[in-house]
C-alpha positions as CSV (number, residue, x, y, z in Angstrom):
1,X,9.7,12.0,18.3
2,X,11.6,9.2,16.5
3,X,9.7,6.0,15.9
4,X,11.7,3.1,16.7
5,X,11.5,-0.2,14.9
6,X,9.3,-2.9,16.1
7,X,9.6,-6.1,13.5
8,X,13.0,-5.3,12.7
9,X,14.7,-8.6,13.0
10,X,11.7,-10.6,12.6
11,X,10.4,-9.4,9.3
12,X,13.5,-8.1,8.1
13,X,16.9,-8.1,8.5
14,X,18.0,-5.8,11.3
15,X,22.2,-5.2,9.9
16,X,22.0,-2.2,7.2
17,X,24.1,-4.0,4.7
18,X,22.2,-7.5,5.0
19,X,19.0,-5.3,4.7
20,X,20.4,-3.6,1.6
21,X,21.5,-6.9,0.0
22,X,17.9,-8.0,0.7
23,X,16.1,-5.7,-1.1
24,X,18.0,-5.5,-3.5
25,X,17.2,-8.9,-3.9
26,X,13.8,-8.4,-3.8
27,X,13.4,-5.9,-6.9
28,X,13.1,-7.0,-10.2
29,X,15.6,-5.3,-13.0
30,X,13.2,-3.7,-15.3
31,X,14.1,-0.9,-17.6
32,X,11.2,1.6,-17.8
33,X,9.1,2.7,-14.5
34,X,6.2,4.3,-14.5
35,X,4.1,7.1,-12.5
36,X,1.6,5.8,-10.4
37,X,-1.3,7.3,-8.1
38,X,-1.8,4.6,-5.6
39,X,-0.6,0.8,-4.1
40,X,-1.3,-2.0,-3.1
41,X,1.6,-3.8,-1.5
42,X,1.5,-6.8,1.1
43,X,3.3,-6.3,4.3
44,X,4.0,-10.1,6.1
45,X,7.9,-11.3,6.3
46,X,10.0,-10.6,3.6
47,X,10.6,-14.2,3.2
48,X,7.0,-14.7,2.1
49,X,5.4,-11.6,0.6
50,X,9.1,-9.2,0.1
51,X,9.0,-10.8,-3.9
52,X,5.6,-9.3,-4.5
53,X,6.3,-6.1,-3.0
54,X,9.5,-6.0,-4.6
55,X,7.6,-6.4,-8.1
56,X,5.6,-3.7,-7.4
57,X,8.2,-0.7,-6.0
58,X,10.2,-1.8,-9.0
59,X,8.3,-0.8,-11.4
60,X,6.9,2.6,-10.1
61,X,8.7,5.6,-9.5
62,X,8.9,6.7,-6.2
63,X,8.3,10.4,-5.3
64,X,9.2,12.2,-2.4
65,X,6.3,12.4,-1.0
66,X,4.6,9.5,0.5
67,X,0.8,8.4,2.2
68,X,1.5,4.5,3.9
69,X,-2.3,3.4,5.0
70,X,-2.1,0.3,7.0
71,X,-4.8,-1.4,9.2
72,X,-4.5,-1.3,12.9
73,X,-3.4,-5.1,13.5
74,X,-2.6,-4.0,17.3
75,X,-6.0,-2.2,18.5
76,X,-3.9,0.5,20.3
77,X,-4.7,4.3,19.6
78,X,-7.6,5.8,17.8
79,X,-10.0,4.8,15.0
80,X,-8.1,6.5,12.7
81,X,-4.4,7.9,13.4
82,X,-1.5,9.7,12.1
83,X,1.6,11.2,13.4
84,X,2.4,14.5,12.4
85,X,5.7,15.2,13.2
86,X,8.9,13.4,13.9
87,X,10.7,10.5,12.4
88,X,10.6,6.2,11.9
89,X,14.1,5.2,12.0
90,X,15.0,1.6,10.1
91,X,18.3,0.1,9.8
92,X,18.5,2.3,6.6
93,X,18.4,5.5,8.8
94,X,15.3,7.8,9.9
95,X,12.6,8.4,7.2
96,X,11.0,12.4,8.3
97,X,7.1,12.6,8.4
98,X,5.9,14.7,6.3
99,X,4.6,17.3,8.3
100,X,2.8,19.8,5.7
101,X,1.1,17.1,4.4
102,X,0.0,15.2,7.6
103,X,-1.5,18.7,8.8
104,X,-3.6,18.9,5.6
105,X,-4.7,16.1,6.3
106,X,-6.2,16.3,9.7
107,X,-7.3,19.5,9.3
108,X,-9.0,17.8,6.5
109,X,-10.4,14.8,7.9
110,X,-11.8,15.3,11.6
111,X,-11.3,11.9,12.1
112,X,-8.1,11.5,12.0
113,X,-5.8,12.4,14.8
114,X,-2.1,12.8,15.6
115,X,-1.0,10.2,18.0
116,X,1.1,7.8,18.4
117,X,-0.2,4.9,20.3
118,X,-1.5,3.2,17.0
119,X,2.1,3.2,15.8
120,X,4.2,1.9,18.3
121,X,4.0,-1.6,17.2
122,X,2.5,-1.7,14.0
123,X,4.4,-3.7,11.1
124,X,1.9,-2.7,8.4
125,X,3.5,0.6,7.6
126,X,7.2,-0.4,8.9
127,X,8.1,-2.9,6.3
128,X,7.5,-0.6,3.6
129,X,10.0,1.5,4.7
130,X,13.3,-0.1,3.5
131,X,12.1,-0.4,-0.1
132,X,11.2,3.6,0.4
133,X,14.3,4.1,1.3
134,X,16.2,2.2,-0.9
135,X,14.7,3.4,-3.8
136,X,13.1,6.8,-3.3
137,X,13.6,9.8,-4.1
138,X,16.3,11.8,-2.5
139,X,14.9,14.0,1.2
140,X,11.7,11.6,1.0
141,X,9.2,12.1,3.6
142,X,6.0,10.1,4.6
143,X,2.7,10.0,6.2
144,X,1.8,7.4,8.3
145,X,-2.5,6.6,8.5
146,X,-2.9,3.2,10.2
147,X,-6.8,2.7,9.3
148,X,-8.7,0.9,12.6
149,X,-12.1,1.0,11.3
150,X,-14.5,-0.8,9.4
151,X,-17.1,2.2,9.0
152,X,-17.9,2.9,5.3
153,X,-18.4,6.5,5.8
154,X,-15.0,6.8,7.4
155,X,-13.1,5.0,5.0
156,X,-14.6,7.1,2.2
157,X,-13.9,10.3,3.6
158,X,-10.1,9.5,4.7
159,X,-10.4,8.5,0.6
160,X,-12.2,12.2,0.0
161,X,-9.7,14.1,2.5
162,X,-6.7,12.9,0.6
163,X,-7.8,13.1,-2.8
164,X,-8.9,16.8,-2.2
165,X,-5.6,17.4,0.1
166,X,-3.6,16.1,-3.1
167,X,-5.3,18.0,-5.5
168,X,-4.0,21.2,-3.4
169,X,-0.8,20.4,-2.1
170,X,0.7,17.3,-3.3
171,X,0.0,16.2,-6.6
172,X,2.6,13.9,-7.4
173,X,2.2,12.3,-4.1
174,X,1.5,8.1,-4.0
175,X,-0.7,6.7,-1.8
176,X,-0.3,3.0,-0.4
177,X,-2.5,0.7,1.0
178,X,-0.6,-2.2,2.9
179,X,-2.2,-5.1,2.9
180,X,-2.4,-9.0,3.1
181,X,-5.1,-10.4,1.4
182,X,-7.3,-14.0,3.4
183,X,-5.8,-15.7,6.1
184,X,-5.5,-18.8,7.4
185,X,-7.5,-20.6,5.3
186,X,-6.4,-23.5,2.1
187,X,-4.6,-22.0,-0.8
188,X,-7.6,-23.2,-3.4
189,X,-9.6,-21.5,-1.1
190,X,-7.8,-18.5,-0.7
191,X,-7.2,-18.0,-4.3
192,X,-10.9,-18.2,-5.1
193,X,-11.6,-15.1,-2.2
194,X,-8.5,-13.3,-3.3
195,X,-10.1,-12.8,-7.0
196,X,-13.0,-11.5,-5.7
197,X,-11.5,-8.6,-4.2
198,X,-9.2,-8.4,-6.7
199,X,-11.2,-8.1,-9.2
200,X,-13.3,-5.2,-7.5
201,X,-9.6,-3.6,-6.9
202,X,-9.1,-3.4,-10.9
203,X,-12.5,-2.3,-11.6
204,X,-11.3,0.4,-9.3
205,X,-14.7,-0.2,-7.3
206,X,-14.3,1.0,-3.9
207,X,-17.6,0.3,-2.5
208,X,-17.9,-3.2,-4.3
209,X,-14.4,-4.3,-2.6
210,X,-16.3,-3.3,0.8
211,X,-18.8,-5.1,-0.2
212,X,-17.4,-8.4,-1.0
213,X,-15.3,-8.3,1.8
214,X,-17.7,-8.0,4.7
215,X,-20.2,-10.7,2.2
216,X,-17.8,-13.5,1.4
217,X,-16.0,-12.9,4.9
218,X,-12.6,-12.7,2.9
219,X,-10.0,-11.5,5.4
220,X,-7.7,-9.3,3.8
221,X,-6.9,-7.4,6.6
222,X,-5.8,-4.0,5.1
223,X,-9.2,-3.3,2.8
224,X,-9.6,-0.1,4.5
225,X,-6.9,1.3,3.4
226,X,-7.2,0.1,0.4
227,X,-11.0,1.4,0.1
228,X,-9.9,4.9,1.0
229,X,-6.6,4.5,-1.3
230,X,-9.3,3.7,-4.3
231,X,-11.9,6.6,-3.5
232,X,-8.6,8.9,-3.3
233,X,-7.5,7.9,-6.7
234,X,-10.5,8.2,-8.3
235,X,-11.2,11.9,-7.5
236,X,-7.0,12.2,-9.1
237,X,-8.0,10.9,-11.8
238,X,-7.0,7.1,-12.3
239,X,-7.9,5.4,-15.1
240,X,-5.9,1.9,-14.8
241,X,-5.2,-0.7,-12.5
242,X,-2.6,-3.7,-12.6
243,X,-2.0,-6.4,-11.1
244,X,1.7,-7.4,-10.5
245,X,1.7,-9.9,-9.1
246,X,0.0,-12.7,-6.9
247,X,1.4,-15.5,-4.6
248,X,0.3,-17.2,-1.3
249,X,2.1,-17.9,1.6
250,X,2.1,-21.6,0.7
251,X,4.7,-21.0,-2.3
252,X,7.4,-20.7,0.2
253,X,6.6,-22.3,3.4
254,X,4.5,-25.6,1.1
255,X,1.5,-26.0,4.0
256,X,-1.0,-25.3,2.0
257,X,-3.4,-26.1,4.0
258,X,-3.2,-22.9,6.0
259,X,-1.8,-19.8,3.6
260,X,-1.9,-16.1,3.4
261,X,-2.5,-14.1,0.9
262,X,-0.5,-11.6,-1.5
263,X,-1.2,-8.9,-4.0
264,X,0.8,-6.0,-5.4
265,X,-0.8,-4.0,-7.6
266,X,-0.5,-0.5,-9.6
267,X,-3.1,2.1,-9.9
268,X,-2.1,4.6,-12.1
């Protein structure tokens, strides 16, 4: 099955060649990148968060093998779901699932299940895609989680299931979480939530991101993947986290007043 685009248009450009130019764009020239376990990229318009993810796919390599985690902002499909066969085309072209991989996985994880209804219309994993394809590794392939719980349990064993499926089968693989980080509320405020879950992110502290999350009711809507994304890279052995880069929504559209917020970071 081939997964058709759902934002294209809206959060990026839909002509191949303007799409190219944007990204492009969007990446910073730096001369040295470097191998990374795990993500943490933002996934709104490229207008307003493509300059953070940009910072971040420009300084990692990219292997061929790919994990996109993003959280179920539609409500279709299963708690937690995968596709394990099949294709999502882009303007770029059509980017393969990675079908070994995905089948580790849900034999590995009884939770997780091949369908397709979560996907249909979900952005989260979508506008990763271009810069995957634009800078990735030749034949790259991908598996697509989008993450529709808030249960602790599941979100560290999708975490334990990958590590453990990595270990086996796909070292050099990269997980990504795709996330946003608060919503909707002032920049000053925003900023203040932000650090607190990004400073549980660079102590690489699953459980203490959950935590502050659900306590200081920060709404950055992709912390289960990003939970799960943390638990994997600690059983593969990470031992540094970065952060990139931060902005809010405000920086380009100036209402400050109501702003989202950005984070790309590098766990390696």
């Amino acid at each position: 099955m081939i997964r058709q685009p759902a934002v294209s248009g809206r959060f990026y450009p839909s002509q191949p060649d303007e799409l190219v130019r944007t990204v492009q764009a969007l990446l910073d020239p730096v001369e040295t990148r470097q191998k990374a376990i795990g993500l943490v990229v933002p996934h709104a318009g490229y207008v307003y968060s493509g300059h953070v993810a940009g910072a971040v796919y420009s300084r990692v390599d990219l292997p061929a093998r790919t994990i996109v985690l993003c959280p179920n902002h539609t409500g279709l499909g299963t708690a937690l779901s995968t596709m394990q066969s099949g294709s999502w085309r882009t303007p770029l072209g059509e980017m393969p699932i990675d079908e070994e991989l995905s089948g580790a996985l849900i034999s590995a994880d009884p939770y997780l299940q091949d369908e397709i209804e979560a996907h249909k219309y979900e952005h989260g994993t979508e506008v990763q895609l271009p810069f995957l394809q634009h800078r990735g590794a030749p034949a790259s392939r991908f598996v697509p989680i989008t993450v529709g719980t808030g249960s602790r349990q599941r979100l560290q064993e999708l975490g334990n299931a990958m590590g453990h499926v990595m270990q086996q089968m796909a070292p050099d693989a990269l997980i990504i979480a795709s996330s946003d980080m608060n919503h909707y509320e002032s920049d000053a405020v925003t900023r203040i939530k932000d650090r607190k879950a990004i400073d549980r992110i660079l102590a690489m502290d699953p459980e203490g991101l959950f935590d502050v999350v659900r306590r200081e009711n920060i709404s950055m809507c992709g912390y289960g993947p990003t939970v799960a994304m943390l638990t994997a890279a600690k059983l593969l052995g990470a031992s540094k986290v970065e952060l990139v880069k931060y902005a809010t929504s405000g920086d380009v559209s100036l209402d400050f007043d109501h702003v989202v917020g950005y984070a790309g970071i590098i766990v390696s």
